[in-house]
C-alpha positions as YAML, in Angstrom:
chain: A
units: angstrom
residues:
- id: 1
  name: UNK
  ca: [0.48, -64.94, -77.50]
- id: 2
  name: UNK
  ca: [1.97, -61.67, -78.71]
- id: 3
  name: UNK
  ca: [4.71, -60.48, -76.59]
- id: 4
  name: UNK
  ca: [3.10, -56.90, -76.48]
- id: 5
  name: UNK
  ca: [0.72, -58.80, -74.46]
- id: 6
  name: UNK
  ca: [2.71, -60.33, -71.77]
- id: 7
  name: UNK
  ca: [4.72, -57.13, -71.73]
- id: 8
  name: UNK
  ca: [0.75, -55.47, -70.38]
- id: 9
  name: UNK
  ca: [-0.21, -58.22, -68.55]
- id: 10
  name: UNK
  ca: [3.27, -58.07, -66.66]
- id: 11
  name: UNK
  ca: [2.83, -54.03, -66.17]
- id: 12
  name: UNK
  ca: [-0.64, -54.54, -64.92]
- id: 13
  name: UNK
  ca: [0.50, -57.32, -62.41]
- id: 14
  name: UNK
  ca: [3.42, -55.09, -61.49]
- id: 15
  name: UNK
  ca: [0.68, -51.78, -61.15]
- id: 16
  name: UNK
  ca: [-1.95, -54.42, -58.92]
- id: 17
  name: UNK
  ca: [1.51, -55.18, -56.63]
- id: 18
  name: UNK
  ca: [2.32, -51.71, -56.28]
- id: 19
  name: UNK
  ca: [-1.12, -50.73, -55.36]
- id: 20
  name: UNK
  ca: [-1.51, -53.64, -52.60]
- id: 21
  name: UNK
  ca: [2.19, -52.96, -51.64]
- id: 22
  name: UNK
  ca: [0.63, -49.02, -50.97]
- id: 23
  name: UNK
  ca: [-2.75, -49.87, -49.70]
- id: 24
  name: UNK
  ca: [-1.14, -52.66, -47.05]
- id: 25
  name: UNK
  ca: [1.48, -49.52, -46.07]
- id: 26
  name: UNK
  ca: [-1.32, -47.04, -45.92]
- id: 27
  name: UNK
  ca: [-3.26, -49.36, -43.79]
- id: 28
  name: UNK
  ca: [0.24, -49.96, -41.33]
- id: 29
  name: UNK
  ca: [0.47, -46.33, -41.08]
- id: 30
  name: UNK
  ca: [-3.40, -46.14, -40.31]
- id: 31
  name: UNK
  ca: [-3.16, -48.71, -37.68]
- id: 32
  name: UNK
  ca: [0.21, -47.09, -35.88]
- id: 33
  name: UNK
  ca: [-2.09, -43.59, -36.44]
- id: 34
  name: UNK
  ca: [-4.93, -45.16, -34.34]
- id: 35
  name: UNK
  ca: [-2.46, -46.60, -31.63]
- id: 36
  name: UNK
  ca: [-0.84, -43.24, -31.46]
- id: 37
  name: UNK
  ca: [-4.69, -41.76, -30.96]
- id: 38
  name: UNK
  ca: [-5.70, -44.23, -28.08]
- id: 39
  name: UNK
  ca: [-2.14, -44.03, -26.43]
- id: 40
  name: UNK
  ca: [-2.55, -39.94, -26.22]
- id: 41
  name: UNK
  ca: [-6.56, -40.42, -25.17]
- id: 42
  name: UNK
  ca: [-5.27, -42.94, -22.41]
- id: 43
  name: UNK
  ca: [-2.84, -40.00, -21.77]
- id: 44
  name: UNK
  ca: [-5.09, -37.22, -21.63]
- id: 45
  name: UNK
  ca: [-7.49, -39.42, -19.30]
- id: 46
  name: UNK
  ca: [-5.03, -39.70, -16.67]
- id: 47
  name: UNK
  ca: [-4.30, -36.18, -16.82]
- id: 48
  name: UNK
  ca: [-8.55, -35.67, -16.48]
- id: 49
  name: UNK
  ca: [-8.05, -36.30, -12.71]
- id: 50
  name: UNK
  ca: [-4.96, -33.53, -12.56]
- id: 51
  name: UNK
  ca: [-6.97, -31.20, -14.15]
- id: 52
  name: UNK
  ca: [-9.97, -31.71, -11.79]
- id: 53
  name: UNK
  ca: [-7.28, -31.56, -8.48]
- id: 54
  name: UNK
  ca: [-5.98, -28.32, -10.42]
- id: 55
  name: UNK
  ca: [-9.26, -26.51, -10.92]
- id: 56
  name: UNK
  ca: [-10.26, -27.34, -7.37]
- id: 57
  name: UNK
  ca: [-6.83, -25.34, -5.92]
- id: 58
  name: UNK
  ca: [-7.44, -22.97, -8.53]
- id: 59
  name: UNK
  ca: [-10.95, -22.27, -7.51]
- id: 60
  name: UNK
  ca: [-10.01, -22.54, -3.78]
- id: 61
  name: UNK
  ca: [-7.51, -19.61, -4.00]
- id: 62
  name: UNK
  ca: [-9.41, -17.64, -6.09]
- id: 63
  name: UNK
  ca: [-11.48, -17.65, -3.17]
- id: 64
  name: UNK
  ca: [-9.28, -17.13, -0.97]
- id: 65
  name: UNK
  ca: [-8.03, -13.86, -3.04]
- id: 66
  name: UNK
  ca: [-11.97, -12.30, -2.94]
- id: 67
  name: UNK
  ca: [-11.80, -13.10, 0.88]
- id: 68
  name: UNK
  ca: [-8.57, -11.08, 1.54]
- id: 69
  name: UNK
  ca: [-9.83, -8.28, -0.90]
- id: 70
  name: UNK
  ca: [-12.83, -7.94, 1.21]
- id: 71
  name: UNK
  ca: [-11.24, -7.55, 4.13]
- id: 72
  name: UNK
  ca: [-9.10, -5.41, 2.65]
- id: 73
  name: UNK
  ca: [-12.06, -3.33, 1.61]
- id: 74
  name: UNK
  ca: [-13.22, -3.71, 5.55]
- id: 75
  name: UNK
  ca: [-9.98, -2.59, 7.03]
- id: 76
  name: UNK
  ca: [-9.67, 0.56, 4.72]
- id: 77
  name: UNK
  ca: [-13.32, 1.51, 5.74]
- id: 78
  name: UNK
  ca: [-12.04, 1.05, 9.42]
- id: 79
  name: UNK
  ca: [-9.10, 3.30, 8.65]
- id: 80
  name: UNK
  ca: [-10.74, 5.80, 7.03]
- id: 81
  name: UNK
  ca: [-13.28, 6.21, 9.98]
- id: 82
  name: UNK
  ca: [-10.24, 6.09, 12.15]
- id: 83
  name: UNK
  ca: [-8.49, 8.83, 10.77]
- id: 84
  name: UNK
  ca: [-11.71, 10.72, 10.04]
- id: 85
  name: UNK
  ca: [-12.17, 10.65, 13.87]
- id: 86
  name: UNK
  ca: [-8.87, 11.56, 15.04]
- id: 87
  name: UNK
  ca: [-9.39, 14.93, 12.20]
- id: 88
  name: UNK
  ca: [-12.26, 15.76, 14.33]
- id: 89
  name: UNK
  ca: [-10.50, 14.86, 17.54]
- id: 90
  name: UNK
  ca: [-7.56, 17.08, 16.49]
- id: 91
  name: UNK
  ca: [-9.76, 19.92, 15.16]
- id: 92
  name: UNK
  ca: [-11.55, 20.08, 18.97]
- id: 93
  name: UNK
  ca: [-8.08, 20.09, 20.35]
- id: 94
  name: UNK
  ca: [-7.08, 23.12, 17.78]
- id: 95
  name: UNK
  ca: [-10.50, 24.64, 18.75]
- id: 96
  name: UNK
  ca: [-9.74, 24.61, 23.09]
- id: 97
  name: UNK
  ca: [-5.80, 25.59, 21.93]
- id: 98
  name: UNK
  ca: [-6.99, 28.84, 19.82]
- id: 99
  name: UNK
  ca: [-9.76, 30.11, 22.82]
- id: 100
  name: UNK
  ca: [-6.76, 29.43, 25.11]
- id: 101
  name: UNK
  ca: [-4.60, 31.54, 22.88]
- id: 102
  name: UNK
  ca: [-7.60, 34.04, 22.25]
- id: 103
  name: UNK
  ca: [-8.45, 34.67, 26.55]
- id: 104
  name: UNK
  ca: [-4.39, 34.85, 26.85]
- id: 105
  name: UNK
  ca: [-3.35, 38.02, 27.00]
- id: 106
  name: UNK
  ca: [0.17, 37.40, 25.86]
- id: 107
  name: UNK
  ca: [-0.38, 35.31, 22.75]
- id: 108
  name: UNK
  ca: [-1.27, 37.61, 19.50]
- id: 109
  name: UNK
  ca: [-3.51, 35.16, 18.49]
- id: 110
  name: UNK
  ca: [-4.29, 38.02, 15.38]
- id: 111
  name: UNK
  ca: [-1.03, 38.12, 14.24]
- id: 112
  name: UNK
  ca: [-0.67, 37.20, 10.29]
- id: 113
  name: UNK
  ca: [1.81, 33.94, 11.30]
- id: 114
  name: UNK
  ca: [-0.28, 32.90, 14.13]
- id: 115
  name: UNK
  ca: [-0.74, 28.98, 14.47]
- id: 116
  name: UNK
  ca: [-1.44, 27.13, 17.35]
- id: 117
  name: UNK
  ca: [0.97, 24.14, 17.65]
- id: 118
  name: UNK
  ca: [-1.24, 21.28, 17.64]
- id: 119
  name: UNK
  ca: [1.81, 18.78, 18.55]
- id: 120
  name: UNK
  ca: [4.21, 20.38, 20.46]
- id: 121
  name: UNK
  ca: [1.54, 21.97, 23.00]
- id: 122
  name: UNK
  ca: [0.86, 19.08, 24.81]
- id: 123
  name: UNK
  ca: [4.64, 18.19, 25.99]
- id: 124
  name: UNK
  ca: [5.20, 21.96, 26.14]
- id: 125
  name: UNK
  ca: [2.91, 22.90, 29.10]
- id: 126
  name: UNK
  ca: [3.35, 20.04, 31.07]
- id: 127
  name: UNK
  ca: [6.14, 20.13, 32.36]
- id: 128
  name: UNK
  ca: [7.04, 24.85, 33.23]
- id: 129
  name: UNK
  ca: [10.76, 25.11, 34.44]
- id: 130
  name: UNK
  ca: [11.31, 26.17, 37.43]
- id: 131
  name: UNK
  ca: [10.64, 29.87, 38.83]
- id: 132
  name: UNK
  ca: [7.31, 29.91, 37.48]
- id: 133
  name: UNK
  ca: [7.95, 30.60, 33.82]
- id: 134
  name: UNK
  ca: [5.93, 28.73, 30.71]
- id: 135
  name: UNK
  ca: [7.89, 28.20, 28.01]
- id: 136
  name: UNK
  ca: [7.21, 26.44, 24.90]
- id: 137
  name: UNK
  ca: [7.97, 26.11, 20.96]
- id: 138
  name: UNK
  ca: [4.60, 27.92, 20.11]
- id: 139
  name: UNK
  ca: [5.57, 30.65, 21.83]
- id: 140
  name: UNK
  ca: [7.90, 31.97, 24.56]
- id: 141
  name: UNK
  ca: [6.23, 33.78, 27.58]
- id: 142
  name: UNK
  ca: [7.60, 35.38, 30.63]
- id: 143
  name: UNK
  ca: [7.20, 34.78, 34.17]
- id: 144
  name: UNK
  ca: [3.90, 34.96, 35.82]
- id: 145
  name: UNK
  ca: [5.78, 37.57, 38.84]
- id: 146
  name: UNK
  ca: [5.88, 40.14, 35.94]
- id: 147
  name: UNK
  ca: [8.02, 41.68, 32.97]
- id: 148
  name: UNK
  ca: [10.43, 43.72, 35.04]
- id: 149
  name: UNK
  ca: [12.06, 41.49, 37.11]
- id: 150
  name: UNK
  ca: [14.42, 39.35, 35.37]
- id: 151
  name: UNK
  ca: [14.19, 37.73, 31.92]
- id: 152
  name: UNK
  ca: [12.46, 34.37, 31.62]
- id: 153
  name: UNK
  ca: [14.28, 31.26, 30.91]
- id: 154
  name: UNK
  ca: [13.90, 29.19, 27.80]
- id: 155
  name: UNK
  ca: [15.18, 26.06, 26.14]
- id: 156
  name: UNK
  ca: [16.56, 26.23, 22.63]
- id: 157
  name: UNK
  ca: [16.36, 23.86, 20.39]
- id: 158
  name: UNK
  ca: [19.24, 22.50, 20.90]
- id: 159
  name: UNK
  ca: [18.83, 22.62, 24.79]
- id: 160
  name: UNK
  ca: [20.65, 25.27, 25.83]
- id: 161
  name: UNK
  ca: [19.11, 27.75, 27.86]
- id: 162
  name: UNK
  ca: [18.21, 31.37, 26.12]
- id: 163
  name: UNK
  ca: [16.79, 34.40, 28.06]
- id: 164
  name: UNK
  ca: [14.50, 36.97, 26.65]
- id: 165
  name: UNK
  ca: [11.75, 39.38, 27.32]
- id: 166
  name: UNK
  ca: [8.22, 39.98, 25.60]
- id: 167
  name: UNK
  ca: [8.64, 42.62, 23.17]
- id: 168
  name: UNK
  ca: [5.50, 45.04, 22.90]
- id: 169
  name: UNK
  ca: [4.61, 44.26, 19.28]
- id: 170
  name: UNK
  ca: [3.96, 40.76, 19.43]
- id: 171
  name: UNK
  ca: [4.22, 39.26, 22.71]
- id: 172
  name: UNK
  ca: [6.76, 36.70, 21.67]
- id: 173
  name: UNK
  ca: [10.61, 36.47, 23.48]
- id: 174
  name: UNK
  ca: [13.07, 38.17, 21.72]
- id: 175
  name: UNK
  ca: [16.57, 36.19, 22.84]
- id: 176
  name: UNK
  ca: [19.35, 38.55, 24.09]
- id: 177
  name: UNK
  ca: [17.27, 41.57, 25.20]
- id: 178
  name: UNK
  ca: [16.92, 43.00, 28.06]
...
């Protein structure tokens, strides 16, 4: 036998070697692949459950978010109504304050800065000071016994006590006068 022969039957045995020594390592590295596979399906299997637990809280807030949103919605309907009835409440109270102003005949109730105090007329005329005078923020007034006896007595705001008598333009207390 020629040696060129042995020397190509001893490359082919060497090439059939090498190709089982690959084909047995690609089949290892198959095998580990498919163990990797069903370790990370066993995995994501026991996660299945979590996921289930997870979309149930998930779900369970996310109703609990459209039930606080719609009584959210509720509420600001009730508010709204509520302050659309105190507007009208106030406006009635504005409405008996200006006739009040309009039969008095010492309130210019046509005067360009004319404004009836919606807030400070309630606390105003409750309580007159004593000697019969009415005084208030809206506007000063002078005792009911008449303009020429003595000045009428009103509080500052700082709560001192001012005199003053109507003056004839506008009805209002003009502090120091006489």
């Amino acid at each position: 036998m020629p040696t060129w022969l042995i020397w190509v039957i001893v490359v082919v045995v060497v090439l059939v070697i090498a190709a089982l020594v690959i084909a047995m390592a690609g089949k290892r590295r198959t095998e580990q692949r498919r163990g990797r596979a069903e370790e990370l399906r066993q995995e994501a299997s026991a996660h299945a459950s979590g996921l289930s637990e997870s979309q149930r809280q998930a779900d369970e807030l996310r109703a609990k978010a459209d039930l606080a949103k719609t009584e959210a919605e509720r509420l600001e309907e009730r508010a709204a109504t509520a302050e659309q009835g105190h507007q009208v409440e106030q406006a009635g109270y504005e409405d008996k304050l200006r006739e009040a102003d309009r039969l008095d005949p010492e309130v210019d109730h046509n005067a360009a800065d004319y404004s009836p105090d919606v807030w400070n007329d309630e606390s105003s005329d409750a309580a007159p000071p004593a000697g019969g005078a009415v005084t208030g923020p809206r506007h000063a007034q002078t005792s009911t016994t008449g303009a020429s006896e003595a000045p009428a007595t009103e509080t500052s705001a700082t709560g001192t006590p001012t005199t003053g008598t109507p003056t004839a333009a506008d009805g209002e207390t003009t502090r120091g006068e006489r």
